[in-house]
Structures are given as C-alpha cells and as structure tokens.
KEKE-3310 file (N, C-alpha, C; in steps of 0.2 Angstrom, whole numbers, plus 5000, padded with zeros to 4 digits):
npx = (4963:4964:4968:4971:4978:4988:4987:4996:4995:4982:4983:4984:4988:4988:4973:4970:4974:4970:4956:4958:4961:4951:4941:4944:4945:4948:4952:4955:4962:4965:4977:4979:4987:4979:4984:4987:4989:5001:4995:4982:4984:4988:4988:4984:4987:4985:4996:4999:5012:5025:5039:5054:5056:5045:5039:5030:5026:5032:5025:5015:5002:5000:4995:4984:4972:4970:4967:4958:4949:4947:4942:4933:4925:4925:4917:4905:4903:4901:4893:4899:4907:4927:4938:4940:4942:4950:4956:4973:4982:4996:5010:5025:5039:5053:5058:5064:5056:5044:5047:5052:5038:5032:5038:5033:5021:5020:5024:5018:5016:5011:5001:4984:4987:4990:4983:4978:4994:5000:5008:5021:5016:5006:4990:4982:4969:4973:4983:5002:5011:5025:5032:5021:5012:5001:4987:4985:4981:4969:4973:4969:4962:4962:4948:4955:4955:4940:4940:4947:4939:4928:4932:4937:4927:4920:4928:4928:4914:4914:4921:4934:4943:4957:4959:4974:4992:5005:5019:5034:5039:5027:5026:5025:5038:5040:5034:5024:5016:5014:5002:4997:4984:4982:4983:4991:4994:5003:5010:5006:5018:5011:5016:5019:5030:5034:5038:5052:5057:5054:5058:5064:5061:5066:5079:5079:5081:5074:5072:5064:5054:5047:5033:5024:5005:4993:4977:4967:4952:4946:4941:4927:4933:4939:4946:4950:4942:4951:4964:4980:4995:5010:5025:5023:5007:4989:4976:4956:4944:4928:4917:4924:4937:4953:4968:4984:5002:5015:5028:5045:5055:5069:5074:5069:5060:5046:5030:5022:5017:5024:5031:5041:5036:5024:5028:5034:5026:5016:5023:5027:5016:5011:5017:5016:5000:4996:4986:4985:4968:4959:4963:4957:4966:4964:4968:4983:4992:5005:5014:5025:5030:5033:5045:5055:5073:5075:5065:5054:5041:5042:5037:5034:5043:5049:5069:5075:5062:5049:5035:5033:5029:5030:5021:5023:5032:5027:5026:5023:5015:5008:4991:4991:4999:4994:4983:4985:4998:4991:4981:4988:5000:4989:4986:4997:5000:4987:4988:5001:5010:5022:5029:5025:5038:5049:5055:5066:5076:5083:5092:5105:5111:5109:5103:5110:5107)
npy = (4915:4905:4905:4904:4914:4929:4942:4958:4974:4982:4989:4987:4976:4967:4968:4962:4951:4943:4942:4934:4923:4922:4917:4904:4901:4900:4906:4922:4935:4953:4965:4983:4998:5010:5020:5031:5023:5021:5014:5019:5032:5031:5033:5024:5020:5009:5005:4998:4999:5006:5020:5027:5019:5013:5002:4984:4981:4968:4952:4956:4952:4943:4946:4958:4955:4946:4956:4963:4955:4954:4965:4967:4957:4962:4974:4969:4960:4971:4980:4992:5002:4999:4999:5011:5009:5017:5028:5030:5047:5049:5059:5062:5066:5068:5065:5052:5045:5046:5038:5025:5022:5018:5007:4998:4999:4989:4978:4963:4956:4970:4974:4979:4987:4999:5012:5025:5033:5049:5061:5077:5093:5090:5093:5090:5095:5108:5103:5103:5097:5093:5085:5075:5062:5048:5037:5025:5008:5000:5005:5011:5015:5013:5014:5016:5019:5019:5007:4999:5002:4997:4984:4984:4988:4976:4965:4969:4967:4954:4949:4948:4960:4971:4986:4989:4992:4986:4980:4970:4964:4960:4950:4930:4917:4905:4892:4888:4900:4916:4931:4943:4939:4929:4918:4910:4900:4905:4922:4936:4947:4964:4976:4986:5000:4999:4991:4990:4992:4979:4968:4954:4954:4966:4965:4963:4968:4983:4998:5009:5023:5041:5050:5063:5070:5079:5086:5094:5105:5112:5126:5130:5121:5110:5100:5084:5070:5059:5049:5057:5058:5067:5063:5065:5062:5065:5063:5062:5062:5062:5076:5092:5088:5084:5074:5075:5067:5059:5063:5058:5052:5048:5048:5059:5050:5051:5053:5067:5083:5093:5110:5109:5099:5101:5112:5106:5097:5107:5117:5108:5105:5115:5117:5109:5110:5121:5136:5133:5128:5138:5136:5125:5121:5107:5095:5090:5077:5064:5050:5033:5023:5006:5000:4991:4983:4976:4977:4968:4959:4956:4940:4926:4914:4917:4912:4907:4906:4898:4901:4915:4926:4935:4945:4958:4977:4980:4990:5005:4999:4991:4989:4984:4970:4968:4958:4945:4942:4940:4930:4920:4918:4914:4901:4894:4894:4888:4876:4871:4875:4880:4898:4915:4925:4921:4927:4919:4921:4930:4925:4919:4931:4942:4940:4938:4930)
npz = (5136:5122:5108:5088:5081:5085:5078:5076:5072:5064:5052:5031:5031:5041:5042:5031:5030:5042:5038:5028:5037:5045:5034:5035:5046:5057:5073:5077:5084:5082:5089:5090:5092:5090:5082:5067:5054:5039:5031:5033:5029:5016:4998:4992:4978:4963:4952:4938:4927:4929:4935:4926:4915:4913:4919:4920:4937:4946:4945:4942:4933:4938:4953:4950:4946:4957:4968:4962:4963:4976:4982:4976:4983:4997:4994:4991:5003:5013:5006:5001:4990:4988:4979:4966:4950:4940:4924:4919:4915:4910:4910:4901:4905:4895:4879:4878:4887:4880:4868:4872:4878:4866:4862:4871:4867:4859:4861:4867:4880:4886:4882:4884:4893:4890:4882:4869:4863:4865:4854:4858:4851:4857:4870:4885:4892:4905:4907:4907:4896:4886:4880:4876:4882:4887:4887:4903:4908:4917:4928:4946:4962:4979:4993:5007:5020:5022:5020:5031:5041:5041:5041:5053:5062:5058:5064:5080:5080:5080:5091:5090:5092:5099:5107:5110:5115:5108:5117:5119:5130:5134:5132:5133:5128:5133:5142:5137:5123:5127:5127:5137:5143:5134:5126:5110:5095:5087:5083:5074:5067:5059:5057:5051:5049:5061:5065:5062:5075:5081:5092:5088:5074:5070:5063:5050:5030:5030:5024:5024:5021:5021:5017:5011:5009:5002:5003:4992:4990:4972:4966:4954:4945:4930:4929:4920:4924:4928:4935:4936:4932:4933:4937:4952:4957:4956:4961:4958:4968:4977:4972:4972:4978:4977:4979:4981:4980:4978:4992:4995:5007:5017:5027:5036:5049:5053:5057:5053:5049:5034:5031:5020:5013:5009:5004:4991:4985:4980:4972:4962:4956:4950:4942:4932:4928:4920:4918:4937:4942:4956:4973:4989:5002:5011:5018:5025:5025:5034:5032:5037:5025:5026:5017:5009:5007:4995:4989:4990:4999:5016:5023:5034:5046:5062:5061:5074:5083:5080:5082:5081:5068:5055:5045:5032:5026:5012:5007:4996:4986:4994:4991:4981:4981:4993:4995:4986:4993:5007:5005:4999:5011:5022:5017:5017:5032:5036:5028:5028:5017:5005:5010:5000:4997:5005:5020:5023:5013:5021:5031:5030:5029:5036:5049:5063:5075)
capx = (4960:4966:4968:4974:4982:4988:4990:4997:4994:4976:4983:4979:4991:4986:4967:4968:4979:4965:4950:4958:4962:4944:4939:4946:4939:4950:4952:4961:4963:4969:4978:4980:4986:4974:4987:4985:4996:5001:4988:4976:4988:4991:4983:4981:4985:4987:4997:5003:5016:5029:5045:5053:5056:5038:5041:5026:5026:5034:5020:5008:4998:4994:4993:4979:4966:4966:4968:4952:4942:4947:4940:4925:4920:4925:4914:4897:4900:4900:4889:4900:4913:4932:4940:4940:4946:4950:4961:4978:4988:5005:5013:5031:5046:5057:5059:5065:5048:5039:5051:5049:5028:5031:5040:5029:5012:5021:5023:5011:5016:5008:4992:4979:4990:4991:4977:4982:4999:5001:5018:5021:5015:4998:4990:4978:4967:4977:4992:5008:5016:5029:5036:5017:5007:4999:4986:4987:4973:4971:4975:4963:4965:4959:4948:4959:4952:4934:4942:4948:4935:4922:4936:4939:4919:4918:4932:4923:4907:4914:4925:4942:4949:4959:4966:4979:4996:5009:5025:5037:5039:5021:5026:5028:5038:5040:5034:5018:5018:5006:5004:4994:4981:4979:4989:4989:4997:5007:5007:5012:5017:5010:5016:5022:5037:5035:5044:5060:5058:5052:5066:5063:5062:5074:5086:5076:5083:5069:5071:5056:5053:5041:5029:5018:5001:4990:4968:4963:4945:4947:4934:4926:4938:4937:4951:4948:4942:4960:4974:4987:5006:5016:5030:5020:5001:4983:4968:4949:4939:4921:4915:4931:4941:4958:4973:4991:5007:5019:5035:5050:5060:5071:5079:5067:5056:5041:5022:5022:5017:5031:5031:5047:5033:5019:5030:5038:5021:5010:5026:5027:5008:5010:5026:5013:4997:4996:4986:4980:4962:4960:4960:4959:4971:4959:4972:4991:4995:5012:5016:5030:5031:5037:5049:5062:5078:5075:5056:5051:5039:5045:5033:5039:5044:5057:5074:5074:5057:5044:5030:5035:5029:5030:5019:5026:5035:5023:5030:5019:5012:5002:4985:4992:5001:4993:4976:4986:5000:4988:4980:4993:5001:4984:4986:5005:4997:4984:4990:5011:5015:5029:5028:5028:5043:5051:5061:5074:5082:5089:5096:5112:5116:5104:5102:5115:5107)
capy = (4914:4902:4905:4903:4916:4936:4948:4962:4978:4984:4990:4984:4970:4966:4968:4958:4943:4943:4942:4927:4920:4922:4916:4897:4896:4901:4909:4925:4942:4957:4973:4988:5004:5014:5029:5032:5020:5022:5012:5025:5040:5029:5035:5017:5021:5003:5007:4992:5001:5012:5020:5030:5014:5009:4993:4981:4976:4961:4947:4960:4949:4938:4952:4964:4951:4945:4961:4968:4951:4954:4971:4965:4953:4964:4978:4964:4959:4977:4984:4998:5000:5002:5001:5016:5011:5026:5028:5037:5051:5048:5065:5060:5071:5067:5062:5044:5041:5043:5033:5021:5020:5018:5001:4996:4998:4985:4973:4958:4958:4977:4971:4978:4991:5004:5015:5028:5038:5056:5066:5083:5098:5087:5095:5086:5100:5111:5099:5104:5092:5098:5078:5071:5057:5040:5034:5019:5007:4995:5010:5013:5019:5010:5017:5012:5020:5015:4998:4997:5005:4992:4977:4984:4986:4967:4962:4971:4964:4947:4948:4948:4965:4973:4991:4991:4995:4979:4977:4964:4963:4955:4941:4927:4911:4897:4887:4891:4906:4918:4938:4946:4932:4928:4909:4909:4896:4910:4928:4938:4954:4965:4983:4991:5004:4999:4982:4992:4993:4975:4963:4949:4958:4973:4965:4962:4974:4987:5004:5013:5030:5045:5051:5068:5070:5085:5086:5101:5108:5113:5129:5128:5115:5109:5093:5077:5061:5052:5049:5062:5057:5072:5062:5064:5060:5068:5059:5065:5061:5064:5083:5095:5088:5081:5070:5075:5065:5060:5064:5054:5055:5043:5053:5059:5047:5053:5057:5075:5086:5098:5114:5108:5093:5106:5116:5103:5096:5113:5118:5102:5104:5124:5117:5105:5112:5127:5138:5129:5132:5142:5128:5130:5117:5104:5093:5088:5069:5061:5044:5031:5018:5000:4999:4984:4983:4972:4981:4963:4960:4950:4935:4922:4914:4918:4909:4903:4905:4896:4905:4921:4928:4942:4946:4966:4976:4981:5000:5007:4996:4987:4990:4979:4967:4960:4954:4941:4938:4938:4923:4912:4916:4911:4896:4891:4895:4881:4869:4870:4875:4886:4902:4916:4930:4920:4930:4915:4923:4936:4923:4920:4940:4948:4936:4938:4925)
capz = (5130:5119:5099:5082:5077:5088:5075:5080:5067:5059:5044:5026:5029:5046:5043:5025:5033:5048:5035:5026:5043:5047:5031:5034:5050:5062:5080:5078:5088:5080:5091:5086:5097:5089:5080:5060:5050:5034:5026:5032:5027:5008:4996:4987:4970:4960:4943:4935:4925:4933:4933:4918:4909:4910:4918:4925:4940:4946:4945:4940:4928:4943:4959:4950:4945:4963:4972:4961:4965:4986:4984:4977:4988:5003:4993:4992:5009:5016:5003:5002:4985:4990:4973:4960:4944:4933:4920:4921:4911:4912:4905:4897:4907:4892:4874:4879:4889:4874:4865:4878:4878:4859:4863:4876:4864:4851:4866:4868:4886:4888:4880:4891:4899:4889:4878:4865:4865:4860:4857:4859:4856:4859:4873:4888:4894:4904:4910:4904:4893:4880:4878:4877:4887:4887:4891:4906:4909:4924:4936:4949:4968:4984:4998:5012:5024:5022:5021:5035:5046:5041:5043:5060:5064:5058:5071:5084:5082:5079:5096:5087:5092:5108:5106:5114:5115:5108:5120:5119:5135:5138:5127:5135:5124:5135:5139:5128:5117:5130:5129:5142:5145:5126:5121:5103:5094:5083:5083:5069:5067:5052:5062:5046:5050:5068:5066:5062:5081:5084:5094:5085:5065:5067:5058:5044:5030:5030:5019:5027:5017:5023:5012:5011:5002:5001:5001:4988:4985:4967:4964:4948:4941:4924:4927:4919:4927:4928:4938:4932:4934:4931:4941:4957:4957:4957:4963:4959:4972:4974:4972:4967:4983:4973:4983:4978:4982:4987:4992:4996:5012:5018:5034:5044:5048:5057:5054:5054:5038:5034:5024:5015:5009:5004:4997:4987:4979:4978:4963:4956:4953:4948:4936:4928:4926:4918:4923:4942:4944:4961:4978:4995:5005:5014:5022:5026:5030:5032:5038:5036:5022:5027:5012:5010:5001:4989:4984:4990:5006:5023:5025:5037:5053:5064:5062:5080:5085:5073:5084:5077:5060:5050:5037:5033:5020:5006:5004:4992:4983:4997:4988:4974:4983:4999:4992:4983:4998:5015:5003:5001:5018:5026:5016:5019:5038:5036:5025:5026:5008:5005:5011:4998:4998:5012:5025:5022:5009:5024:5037:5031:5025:5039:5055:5068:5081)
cpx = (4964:4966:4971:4982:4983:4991:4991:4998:4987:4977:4981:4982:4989:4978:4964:4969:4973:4959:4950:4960:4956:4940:4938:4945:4944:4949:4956:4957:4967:4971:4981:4979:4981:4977:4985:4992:4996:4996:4983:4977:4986:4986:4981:4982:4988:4989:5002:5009:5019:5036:5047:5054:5050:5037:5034:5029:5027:5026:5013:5001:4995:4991:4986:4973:4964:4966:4961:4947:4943:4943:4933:4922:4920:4918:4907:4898:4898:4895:4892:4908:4920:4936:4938:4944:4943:4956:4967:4981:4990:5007:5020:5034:5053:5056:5059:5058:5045:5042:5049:5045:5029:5032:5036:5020:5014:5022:5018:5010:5013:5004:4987:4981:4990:4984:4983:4989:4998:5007:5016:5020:5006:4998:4985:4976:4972:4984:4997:5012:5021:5033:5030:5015:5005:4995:4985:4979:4976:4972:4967:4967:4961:4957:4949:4956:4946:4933:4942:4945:4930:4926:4938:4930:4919:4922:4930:4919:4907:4919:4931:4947:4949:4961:4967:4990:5001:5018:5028:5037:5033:5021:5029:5032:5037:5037:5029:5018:5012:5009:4997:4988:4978:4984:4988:4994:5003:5005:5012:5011:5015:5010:5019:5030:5038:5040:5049:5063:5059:5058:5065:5063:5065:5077:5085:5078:5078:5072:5066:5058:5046:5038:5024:5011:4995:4983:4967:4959:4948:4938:4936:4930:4934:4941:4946:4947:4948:4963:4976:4991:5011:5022:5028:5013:4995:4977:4962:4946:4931:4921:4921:4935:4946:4963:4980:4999:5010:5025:5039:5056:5062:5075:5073:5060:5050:5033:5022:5022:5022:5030:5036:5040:5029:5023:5032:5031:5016:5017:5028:5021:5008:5015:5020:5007:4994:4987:4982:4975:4964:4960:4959:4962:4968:4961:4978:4992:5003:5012:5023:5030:5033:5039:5056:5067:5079:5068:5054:5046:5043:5039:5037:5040:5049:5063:5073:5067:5054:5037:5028:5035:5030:5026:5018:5031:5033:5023:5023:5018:5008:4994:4984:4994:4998:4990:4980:4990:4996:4983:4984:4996:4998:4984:4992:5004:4994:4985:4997:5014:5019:5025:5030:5032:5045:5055:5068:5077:5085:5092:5102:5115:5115:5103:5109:5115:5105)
cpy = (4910:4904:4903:4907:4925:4939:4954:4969:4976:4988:4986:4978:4965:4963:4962:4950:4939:4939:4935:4923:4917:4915:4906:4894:4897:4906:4912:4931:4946:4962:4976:4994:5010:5021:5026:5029:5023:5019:5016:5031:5038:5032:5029:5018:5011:5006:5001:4992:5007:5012:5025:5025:5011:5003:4990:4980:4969:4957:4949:4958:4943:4943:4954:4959:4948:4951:4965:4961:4951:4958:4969:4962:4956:4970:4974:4962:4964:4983:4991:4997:5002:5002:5005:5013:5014:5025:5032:5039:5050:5054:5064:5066:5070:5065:5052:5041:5040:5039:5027:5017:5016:5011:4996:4995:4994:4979:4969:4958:4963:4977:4973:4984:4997:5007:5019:5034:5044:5060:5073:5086:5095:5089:5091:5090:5104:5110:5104:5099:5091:5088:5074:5065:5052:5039:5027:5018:5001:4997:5011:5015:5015:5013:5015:5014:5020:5009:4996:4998:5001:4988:4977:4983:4979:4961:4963:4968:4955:4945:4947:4953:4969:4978:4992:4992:4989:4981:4970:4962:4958:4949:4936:4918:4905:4898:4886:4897:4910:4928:4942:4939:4928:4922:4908:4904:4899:4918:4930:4945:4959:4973:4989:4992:5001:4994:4984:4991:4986:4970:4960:4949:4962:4971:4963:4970:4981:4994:5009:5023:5035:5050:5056:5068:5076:5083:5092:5101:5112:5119:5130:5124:5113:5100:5087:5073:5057:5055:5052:5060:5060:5070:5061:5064:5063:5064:5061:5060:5063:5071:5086:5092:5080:5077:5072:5073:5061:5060:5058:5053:5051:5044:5053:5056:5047:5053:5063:5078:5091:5103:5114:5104:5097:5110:5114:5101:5101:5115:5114:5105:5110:5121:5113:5106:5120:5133:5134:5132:5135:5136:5129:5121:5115:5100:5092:5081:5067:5052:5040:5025:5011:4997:4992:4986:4981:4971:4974:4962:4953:4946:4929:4920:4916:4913:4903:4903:4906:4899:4911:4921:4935:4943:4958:4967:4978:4987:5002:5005:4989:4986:4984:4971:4961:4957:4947:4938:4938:4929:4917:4911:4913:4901:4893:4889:4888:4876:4869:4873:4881:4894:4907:4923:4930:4925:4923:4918:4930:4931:4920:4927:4943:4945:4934:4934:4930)
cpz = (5125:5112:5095:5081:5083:5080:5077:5074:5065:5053:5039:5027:5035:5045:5037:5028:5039:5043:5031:5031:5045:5043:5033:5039:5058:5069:5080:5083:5084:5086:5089:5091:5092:5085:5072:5058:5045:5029:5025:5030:5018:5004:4988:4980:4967:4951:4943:4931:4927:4931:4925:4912:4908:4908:4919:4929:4943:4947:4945:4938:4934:4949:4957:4949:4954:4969:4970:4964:4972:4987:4983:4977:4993:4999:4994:4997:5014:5013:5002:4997:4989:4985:4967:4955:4940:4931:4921:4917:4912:4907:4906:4902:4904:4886:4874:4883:4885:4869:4869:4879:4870:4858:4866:4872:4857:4856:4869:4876:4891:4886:4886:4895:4898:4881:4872:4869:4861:4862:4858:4852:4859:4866:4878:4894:4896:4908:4904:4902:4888:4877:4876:4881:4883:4891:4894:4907:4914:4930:4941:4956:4975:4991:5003:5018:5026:5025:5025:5043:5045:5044:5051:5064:5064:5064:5075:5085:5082:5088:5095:5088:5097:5103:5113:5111:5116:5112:5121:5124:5141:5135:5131:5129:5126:5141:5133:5128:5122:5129:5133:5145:5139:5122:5114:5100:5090:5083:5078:5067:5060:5057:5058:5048:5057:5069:5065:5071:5085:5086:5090:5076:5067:5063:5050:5040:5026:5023:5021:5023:5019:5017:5014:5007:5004:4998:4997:4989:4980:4969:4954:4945:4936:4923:4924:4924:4926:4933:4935:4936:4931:4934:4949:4952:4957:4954:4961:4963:4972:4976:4969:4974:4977:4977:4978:4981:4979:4988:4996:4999:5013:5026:5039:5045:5054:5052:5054:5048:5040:5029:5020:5008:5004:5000:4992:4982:4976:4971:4961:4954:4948:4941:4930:4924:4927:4914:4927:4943:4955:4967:4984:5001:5011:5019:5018:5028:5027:5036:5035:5031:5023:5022:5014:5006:4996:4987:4986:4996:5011:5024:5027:5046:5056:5065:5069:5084:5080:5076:5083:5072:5059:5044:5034:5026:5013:5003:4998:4987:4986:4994:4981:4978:4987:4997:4991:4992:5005:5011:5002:5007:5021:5022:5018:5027:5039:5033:5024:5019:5009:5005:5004:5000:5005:5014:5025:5021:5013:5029:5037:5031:5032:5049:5059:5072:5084)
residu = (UNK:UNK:UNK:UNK:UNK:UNK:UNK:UNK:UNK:UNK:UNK:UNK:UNK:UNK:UNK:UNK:UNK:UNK:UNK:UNK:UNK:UNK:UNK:UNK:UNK:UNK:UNK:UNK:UNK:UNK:UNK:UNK:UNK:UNK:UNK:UNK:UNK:UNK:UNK:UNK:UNK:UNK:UNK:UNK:UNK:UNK:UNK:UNK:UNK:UNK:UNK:UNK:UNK:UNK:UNK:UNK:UNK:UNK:UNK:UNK:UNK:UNK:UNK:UNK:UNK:UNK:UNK:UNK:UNK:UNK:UNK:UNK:UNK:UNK:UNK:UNK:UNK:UNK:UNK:UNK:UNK:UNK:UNK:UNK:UNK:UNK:UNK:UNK:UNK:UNK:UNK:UNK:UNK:UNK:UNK:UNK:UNK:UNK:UNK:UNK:UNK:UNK:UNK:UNK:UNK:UNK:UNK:UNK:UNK:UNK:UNK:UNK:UNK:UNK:UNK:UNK:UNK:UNK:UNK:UNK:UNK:UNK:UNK:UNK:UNK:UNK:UNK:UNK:UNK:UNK:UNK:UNK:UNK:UNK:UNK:UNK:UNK:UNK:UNK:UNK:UNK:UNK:UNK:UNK:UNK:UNK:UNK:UNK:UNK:UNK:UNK:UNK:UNK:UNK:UNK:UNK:UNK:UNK:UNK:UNK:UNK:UNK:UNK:UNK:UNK:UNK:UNK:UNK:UNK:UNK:UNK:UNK:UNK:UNK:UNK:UNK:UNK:UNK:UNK:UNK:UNK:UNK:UNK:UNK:UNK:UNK:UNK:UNK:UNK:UNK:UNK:UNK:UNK:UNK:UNK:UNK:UNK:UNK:UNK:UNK:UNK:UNK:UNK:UNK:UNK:UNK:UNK:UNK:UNK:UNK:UNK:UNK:UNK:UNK:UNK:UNK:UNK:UNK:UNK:UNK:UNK:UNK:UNK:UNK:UNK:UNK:UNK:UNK:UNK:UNK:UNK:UNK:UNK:UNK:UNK:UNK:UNK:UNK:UNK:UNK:UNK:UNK:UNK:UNK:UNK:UNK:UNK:UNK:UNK:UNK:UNK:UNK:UNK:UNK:UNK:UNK:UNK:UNK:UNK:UNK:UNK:UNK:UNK:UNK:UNK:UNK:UNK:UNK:UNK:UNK:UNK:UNK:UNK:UNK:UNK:UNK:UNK:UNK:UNK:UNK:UNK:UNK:UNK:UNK:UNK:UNK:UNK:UNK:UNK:UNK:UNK:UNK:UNK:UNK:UNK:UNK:UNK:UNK:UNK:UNK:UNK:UNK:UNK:UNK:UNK:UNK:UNK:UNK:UNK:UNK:UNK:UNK:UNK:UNK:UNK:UNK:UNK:UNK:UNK:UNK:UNK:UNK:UNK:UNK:UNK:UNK:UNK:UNK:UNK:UNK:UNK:UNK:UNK:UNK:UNK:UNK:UNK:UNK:UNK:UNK:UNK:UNK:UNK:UNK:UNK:UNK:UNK:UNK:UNK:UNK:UNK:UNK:UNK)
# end
C-alpha cells in the first residue's frame, strides 16, 4: 500500500499531526502499539503563566488562540467538548511571588492574563495561603483522553490505523522507503519518550521526566470551581472526583505509581489545604514526559535521511503547544516552508553520523 505519510505514535502529537495531515488531503496511516502514553496519563493543564517568576510562555500569545480554536473544531466535529477553561488560583509560596504578580498586573504584556491579586492574611476558602494568591485567567485543562479516543475511532473508520507494534527493523530505506508492506513517502515518528530509544532520534538531546498524578472522590466537598496551584496542581472534574499532580522524577523512568509519588502529593495537598475535606483515593497514573533540553520541541528531518521525521518533544505543555506546531508542520510537509523548532539546531552539537 502506498501513502503519504506512516506515523508512528497515537499520542496528542501523533493524533493531531495526523488530523491536519488528513485535513489537506493526504494518505496517511497511523500505528500505535496499543499501551497508555503519556498524553492519556497528562493531565492537559494549559497555564499560560508559570514558574515562580510568573513568566509567559514562550510565544504564548500566538500558541493559546490556536490550540483553543483546534479544540473547537475538533469539539463541533465530534459533538463532544474537550477543552475546560476554568480559572486558576495561584497561592503565592513567598513574599517575592506576591511582589512578583504585583509587577506582572502593571504590565501591558499580562493584559488578559491575570484577574484580582490578594495579599496575605486574605484567605481563599479553606486553602492555606499565609503570602496570598492571584487570580490567573486563560487557564483551562484538556480532555486528552476523550480526544484521543474519538481521533482514533475517526482513524479507524477512515482506514488510517494498524495497532501494532513499531520496529526498526521492519523498515526498509532503499531503495524506496517500505515497512511491512506500507511504502510511504515519509514516516515520522511522534513516540514520545519512546524515541529516546529510536536509532535514528536517540541522539536528539531529550530530558524525559516521569510524573505521578492522583484521582480523588472529595465527600461532601465545598472546593471552588478553579485550578488551584499550591506549587503542584488540583483539577475539578465533573462530580467531587478532583485530579492532583504532579511530580517530578528524572531517574526512574517508568510507568509505574509509586508510594514515594502518592506520598509526596497527598502532604503537599494536606500542607495546603487546611482542613482536607474527607476523600477516598480513585486512582494512581504515572507515565514519562518526552522533555527536551532546551524546553523546545524536535520537529524535523533526519540529517542523513530526508525520509525520516520527528515531530516529538512537547513535555508538559503538549496541550498548549502542538495544536499550533502539528499545523505548521503539516504545512512545511505540503508546501516546503521552513520547518518550525527545527532539529537543525542539534546537528552540529548532537549528530555524531
């Protein structure tokens, strides 16, 4: 079978890069061995302001506008919403943060981005926050998992997707580009943390970080409707079931929850809000982040084979990210323009041949 395009990942990066592939008219195949990435672990939060210095974003003012109008065209054509924007607390862990906000709401730049600030001992039901809070606007959380179980159904039904299990081994380069009985003119890998492993990316300089996050039932709960950011995160979701993460491992880089994890975010949460209504521990997920070095993502060919791409990378802020770059990829793809957040910029430091 002949095609356009083999992707190889059904993740958000995978699934989105596919859909504007789709869009423009092409003949792609996704595969996908069938295990839980991190996309469907993530738990999508988009905050346009982060950090203790309460930076934006690098190119934030362009990213959120089209990452909110990707969702909702994929929302109208699936009939079924995937973006939640809610507003978020941010509770101050310092003097200098509220100083900080105070700089940031006299800035034209942060126009938009921030509501009212309040110092301490002001209090925001029963969080704990002795430095005071801010509230952020523009924050919202993405049902990744939803998302991705329609855009796989839609692959499915359209004839676009194998699970299966990607070895390099089945690739063929020359004389034409073939893997199992699938000739595509390119195939590009979107495998997350897995491309730390791929021949062809490994040397690409990754950072891959592993991440815990915790499903609560709240009984009788009283919390506000917002993101709360005590330094980690809590979600409300629909009914009392709340999401809390996430931690930040660099070592051991598996899937696996661990009680070091739960124990590390159930007393942050107890440290924060005082006192916690009662809960009963719903689930546990862990997966691996596909972090970079330079917080940038890898989109690109390979140095010595132009048949090989990468489009990978987006660490924890894939939800804000891809929307924008799987649309200009899919364009640099069909009409040549410069690729953006080339992988160039590793092939003198990083590319050994």
């Amino acid at each position: 079978m002949s095609i356009d395009f083999l992707i190889v990942g059904q993740g958000l990066a995978g699934s989105l890069l596919a859909w504007e592939l789709i869009l423009r008219g092409y003949k792609i195949v996704v595969i996908d061995n069938g295990k839980e990435s991190a996309s469907q672990v993530a738990a999508g939060v988009i905050n346009p302001v982060t950090g203790m210095r309460l930076v934006k974003s690098a190119d934030v003012d362009v990213l959120l506008p089209v990452a909110k109008q990707c969702y909702l065209q994929l929302s109208y054509f699936f009939q079924q919403d995937f973006y939640v924007e809610k507003p978020m607390i941010r509770l101050f862990s310092s003097d200098s943060e509220f100083k900080q906000a105070q700089k940031r709401l006299n800035q034209s730049s942060y126009y938009g981005y921030f509501g009212d600030i309040y110092p301490s001992p002001k209090k925001f039901d029963a969080w704990v926050s002795p430095y005071g809070f801010v509230e952020q606007k523009q924050t919202g959380y993405l049902l990744t998992r939803p998302l991705l179980n329609c855009l796989k159904t839609f692959f499915i039904g359209h004839g676009c997707y194998q699970s299966a299990k990607f070895q390099a081994k089945d690739v063929q380069l020359m004389p034409v580009l073939r893997w199992k009985d699938i000739t595509p003119k390119q195939i590009i890998f979107c495998e997350g943390f897995q491309a730390t492993q791929n021949p062809w990316f490994s040397w690409l300089p990754f950072q891959p970080v592993k991440g815990e996050i915790l499903t609560l039932m709240m009984h009788q709960s009283q919390l506000p409707d917002h993101i709360i950011n005590y330094g980690n995160w809590l979600i409300p979701l629909q009914g009392n079931l709340f999401r809390i993460g996430a931690t930040f491992d660099h070592k051991t880089l598996d899937n696996l929850p661990t009680k070091q994890g739960k124990s590390a975010l159930l007393t942050a949460l107890h440290a924060a809000l005082s006192p916690p209504p009662p809960f009963t521990l719903t689930g546990h997920q862990a997966n691996v982040r596909p972090c970079t070095l330079d917080k940038q993502p890898f989109i690109g060919s390979h140095p010595h084979y132009p048949q090989l791409a990468i489009f990978n990378g987006f660490g924890a802020k894939g939800s804000l990210q891809i929307p924008y770059y799987s649309q200009h990829f899919a364009d640099s793809l069909s009409r040549g323009l410069p690729m953006p957040s080339s992988i160039q910029r590793h092939y003198a430091t990083h590319f050994i041949g």
